[in-house]
N, C-alpha and C positions, 0 to 999 in steps of 0.2 A: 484322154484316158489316163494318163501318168499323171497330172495334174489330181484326179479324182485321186486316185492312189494313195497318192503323197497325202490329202485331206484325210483320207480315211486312216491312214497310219497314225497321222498326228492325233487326231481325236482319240483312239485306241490307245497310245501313249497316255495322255491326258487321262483314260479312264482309268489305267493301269495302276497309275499312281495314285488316284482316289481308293481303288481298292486294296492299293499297301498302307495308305493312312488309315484303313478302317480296321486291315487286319492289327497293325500296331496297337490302335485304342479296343479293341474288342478279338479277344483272340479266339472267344468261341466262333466268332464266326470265317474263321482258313477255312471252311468244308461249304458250307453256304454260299459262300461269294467264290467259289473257285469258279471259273468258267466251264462247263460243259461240251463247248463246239467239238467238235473235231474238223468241221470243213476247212478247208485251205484255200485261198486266194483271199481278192475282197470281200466274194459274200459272206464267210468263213467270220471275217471281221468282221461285217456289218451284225450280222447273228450275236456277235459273243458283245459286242458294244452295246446292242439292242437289251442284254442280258440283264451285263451291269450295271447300264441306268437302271433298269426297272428296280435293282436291290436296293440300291441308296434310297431309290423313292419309298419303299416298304418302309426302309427304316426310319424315315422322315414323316409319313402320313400315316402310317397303323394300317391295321386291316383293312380298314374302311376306305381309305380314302386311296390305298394304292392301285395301278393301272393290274388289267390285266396278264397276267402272268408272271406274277412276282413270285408266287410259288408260298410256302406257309411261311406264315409272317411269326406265329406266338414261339418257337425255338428262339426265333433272331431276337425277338424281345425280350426273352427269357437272358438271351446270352448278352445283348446292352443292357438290362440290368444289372448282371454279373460283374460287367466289367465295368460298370458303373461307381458301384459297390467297391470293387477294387480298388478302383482311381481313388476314391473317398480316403481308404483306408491308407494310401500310400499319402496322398495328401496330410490326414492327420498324423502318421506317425513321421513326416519331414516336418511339420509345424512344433511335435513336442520336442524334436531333438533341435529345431532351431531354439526353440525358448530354453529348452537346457543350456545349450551353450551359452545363451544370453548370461543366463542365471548364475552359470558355472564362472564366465567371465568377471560377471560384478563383486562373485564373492573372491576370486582372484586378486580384482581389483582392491578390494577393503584390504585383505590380507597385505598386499602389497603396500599399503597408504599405513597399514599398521607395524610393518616391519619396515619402511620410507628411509630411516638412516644405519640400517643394519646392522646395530650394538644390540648389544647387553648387558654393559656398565659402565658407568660414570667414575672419570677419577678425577682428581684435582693435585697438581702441584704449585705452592704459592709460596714465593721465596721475598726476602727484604734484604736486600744488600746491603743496609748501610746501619753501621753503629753509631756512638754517638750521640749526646743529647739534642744536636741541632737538626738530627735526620729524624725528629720525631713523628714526624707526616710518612714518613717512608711507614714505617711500624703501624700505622693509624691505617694506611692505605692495606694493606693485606691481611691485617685483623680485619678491615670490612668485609673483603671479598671474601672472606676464610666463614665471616659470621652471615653472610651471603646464600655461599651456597648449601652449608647447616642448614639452613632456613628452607632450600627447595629439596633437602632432602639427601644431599651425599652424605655421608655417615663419615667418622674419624675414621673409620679404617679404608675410607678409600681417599682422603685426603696426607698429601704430605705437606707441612708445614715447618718453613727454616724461616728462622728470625736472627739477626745477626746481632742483634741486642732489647736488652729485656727492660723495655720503657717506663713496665706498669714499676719494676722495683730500682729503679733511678732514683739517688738520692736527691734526685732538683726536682723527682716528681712532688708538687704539692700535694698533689691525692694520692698517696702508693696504692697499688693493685687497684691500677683504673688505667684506660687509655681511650680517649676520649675523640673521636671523631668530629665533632661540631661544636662549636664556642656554646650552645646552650648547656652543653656539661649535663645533657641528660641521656647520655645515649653513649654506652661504657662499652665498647667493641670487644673488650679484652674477657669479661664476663667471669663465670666462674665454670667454665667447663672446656675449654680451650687445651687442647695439647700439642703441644710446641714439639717435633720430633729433632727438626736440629736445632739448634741456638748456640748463640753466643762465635766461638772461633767453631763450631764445626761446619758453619755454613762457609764451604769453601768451593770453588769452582770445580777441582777434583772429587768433592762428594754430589754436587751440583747432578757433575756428568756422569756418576757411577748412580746416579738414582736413576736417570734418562736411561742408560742403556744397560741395568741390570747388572754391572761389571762389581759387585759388594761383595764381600768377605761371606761367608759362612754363617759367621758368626751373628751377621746384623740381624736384630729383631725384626718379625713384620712389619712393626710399625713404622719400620724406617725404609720400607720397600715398596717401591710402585710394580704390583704385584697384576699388572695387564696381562691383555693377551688382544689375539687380533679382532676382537668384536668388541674391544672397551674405544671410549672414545673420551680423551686428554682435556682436561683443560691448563693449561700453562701461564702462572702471572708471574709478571716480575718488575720491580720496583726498585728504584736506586737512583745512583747518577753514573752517565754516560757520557760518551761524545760519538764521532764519526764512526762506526761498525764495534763499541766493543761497552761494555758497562760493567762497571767500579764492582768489587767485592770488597769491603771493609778496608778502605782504600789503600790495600796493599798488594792487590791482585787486581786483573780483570780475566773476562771471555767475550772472546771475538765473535762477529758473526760470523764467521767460518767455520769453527770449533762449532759452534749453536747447529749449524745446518750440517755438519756432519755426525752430530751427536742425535739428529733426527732421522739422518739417512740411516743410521743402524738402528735404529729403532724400529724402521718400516723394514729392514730386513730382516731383523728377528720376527718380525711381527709380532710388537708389541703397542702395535695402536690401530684401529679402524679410520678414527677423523682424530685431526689436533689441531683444536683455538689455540692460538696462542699469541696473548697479551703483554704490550711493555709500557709502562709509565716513567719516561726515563726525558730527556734533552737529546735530542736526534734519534730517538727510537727507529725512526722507517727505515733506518742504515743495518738492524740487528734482523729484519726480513728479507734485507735483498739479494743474500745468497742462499737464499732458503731451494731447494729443487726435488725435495722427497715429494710423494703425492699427497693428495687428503688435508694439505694443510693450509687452515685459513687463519690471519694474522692480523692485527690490528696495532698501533702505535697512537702514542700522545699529539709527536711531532715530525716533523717532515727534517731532513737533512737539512743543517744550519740553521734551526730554530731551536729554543731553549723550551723546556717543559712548565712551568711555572707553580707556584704553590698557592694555597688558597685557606683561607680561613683564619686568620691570624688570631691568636688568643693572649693577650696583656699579663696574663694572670701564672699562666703557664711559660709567659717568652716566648714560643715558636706558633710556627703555623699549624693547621692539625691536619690538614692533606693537602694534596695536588687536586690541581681541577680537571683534570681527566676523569680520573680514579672519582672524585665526587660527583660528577654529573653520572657516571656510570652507574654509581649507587643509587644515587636517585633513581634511574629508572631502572634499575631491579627492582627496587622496593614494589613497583608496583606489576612484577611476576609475580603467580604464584603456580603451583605443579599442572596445573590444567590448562596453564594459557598457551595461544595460538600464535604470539609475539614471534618473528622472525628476525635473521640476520641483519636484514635489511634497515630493519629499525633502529638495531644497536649502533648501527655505523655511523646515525644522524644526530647523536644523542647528546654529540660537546662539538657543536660548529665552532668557528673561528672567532664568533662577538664572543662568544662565552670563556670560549679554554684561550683567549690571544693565540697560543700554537695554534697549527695546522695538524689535527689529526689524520692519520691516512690507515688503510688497511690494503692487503693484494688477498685475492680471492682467483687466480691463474693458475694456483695450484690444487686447487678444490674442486672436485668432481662434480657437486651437486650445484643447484643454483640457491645463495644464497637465499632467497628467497623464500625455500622450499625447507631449508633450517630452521629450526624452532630453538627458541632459545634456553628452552629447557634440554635442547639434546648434549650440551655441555654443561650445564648449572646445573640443572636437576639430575635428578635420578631416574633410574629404571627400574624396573622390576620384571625379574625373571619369571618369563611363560614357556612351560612346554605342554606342547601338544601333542595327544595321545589319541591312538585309534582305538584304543580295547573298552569296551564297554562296563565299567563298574554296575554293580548291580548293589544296593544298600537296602538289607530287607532288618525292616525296622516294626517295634508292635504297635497295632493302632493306636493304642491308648497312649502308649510314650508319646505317638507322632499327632494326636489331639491337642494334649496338652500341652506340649513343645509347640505348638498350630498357635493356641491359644495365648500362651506367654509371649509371642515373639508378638500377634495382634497387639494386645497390653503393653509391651513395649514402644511399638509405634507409635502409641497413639500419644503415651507421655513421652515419646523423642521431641528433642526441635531439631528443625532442618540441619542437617549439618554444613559446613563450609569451613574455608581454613582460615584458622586464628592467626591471627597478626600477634606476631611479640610485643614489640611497640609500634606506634603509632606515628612513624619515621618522618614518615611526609607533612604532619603537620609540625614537626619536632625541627625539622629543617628551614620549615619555611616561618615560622613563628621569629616574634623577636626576642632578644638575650633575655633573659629574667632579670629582675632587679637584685641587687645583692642586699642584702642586712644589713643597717647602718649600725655599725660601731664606732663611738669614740676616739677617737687619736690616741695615741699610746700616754702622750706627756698630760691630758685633759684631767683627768681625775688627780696627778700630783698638782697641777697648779687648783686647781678649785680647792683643794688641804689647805695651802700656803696662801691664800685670798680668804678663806675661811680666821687663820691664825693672825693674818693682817690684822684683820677686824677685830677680831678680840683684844689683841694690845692694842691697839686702839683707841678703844671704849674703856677696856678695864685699866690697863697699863701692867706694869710690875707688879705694882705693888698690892693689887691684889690677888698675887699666885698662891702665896698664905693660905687665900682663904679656898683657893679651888682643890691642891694640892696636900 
């Protein structure tokens, strides 16, 4: 008899909990499915279990098909349709707010791939250490990178340019007001729009370090200000001769890497840089990175400690070399940036191996947040351009006829466009890889006096003295 008991509770149990699943999914029906018994003991049970099968089966087989005494079936169907219905509706509106977030995420996501290096301007300082008609590669070297990054678009006023000697007006220049990159002598870096802000003795290690970290007189023009802030992102070259942690300023000075890395740590605490490249073409260059410890800052060098930097391009005509081969393989593969390209870090760094530059170029990327990789190398050469983004709705109520005919000119226009795309100045890469031109042959200096005096031979010769009389 307890045995039976025990069976009839558990079942009773069992049913109990079907009909909290049902009240859950259909709530019309709590009044329906409530049990009615009042008896007590087993039978009490057996009666109310007897009850609640019979409902499930109603709601499972319809009118038709359910057992006797299910009681009226079309309320309970009425009310699983309801909550049918329901379910439907909560179902669609968790599907649209899934796809929103989807949606809301992706455009998050562009937004973020479109703000990726978090500036909004580009500056450039590009300095030449060395005077001097034999450091004429020095000068050649940051006139390219200077006509470089012109080219992807930084403007003179966010470029600062120290030259510590003015090569193109060198009285041993054979060409004046030219400075020439490549023995073909077709490719004038120095141009005619170049503005040189320091030159000659101002390029000094103490104006060097008062452009870095803002510390200038009053008085200095713009144009001689690296006028940052914390969303501009640096580009930094420098070119000269060096040794173990320190490079030559007009060989009467130098600056150490120490001074260099503390002249950046206040920079990052002023906060006047987001990211800073920063380039050296120097003989032991990797010595003027290795006290570097401010953040954001990614570094690249010629040569490795106790390696010599070496020079490249030797030109007869001029005496000297016209660059280093760092700085030339580097140019070469700028040339072929241009403001839209997807080029990264990654690539710059492979650009002058060990057959090519004899040094050992190296770079440290430990102190750079991003992964190389994910740098574009337009985010220091090129430009930016300033976006801001507004919620308020412009409205521009314009008259049909204007907005016709403006319809119409701007079709006309397209159709006589040609595609547009960016001009190339010149034509570098085959200008580099071509060979020398042939020069004009000219005569010997003394050629045309002795062809006179071979000319006069001959005539006394033939005629002799004695008949000058008759010429004379």
């Amino acid at each position: 008899m307890l045995y039976l008991f025990y069976n009839l509770q558990t079942e009773n149990a069992v049913k109990n909990k079907k009909v909290n699943i049902l009240r859950l999914l259909c709530p019309g029906l709590s009044s329906s499915t409530k049990p009615q018994s009042s008896k007590a003991g087993p039978e009490g049970h057996l009666e109310e279990a007897r009850m609640v099968s019979q409902k499930p089966a109603a709601l499972l087989y319809g009118s038709a098909s359910a057992p006797s005494g299910a009681g009226s079936l079309k309320p309970v169907n009425m009310a699983v349709t309801d909550s049918l219905s329901r379910a439907a509706t909560v179902l669609a509106a968790v599907l649209l707010l899934s796809f929103g977030s989807v949606a809301a995420s992706h455009i998050e996501d562009q937004a973020e791939q479109f703000f990726r290096s978090g500036h909004t301007n580009n500056w450039a300082v590009l300095v030449c250490t060395s005077r001097f008609w034999f450091n004429y590669r020095h000068v050649a070297n940051t006139l390219s990178v200077y006509r470089s990054v012109k080219r992807l678009g930084i403007p003179d006023s966010h470029i600062v340019l120290m030259l510590a000697d003015d090569m193109a007006c060198n009285p041993r220049n054979p060409k004046p007001a030219t400075v020439f990159s490549h023995k073909n002598m077709e490719l004038n870096v120095y141009g005619d729009d170049v503005e040189v802000d320091y030159r000659s003795y101002e390029v000094t290690v103490e104006n060097f370090l008062r452009v870095l970290t803002g510390r200038i007189p009053p008085s200095t023009p713009r144009s001689k200000r690296l006028l940052s802030d914390d969303r501009s992102n640096i580009l930094i070259y420098m070119t000269g001769h060096g040794g173990n942690g320190f490079l030559k300023f007009q060989d009467s000075e130098e600056i150490t890497n120490i001074e260099l890395a503390d002249a950046f740590e206040q920079m990052w605490q002023k906060r006047r840089y987001n990211e800073l490249l920063f380039i050296i073409d120097t003989c032991q260059g990797a010595s003027m990175y290795e006290r570097f410890y401010s953040p954001n800052i990614m570094a690249l060098a010629s040569s490795q400690v106790g390696e010599d930097s070496l020079s490249h391009q030797p030109d007869p005509a001029i005496g000297v070399h016209l660059m280093d081969r760092y700085t030339f393989y580097v140019l070469e593969f700028l040339e072929e940036i241009n403001p839209a390209s997807q080029t990264n870090m990654n690539d710059l760094f492979q650009v002058c191996p060990k057959s090519l530059c004899v040094s050992t170029p190296g770079h440290r990327t430990d102190l750079f947040q991003r992964d190389p990789k994910n740098v574009l190398i337009t985010d220091f050469f090129g430009s930016v351009r300033k976006v801001e983004i507004t919620t308020e709705t412009i409205k521009l109520q314009q008259d049909s006829e204007i907005m016709e005919s403006s319809y119409k000119e701007d079709q006309m226009d397209e159709k006589l466009m040609e595609p547009l795309k960016y001009a190339e100045q010149l034509p570098v890469a085959q200008i580099i890889h071509q060979k020398p031109k042939l020069k004009d042959w000219h005569p010997p200096g003394g050629f045309i006096l002795g062809l006179w005096a071979l000319i006069i031979m001959v005539f006394f010769k033939t005629y002799g003295i004695k008949h000058m009389k008759f010429i004379f």
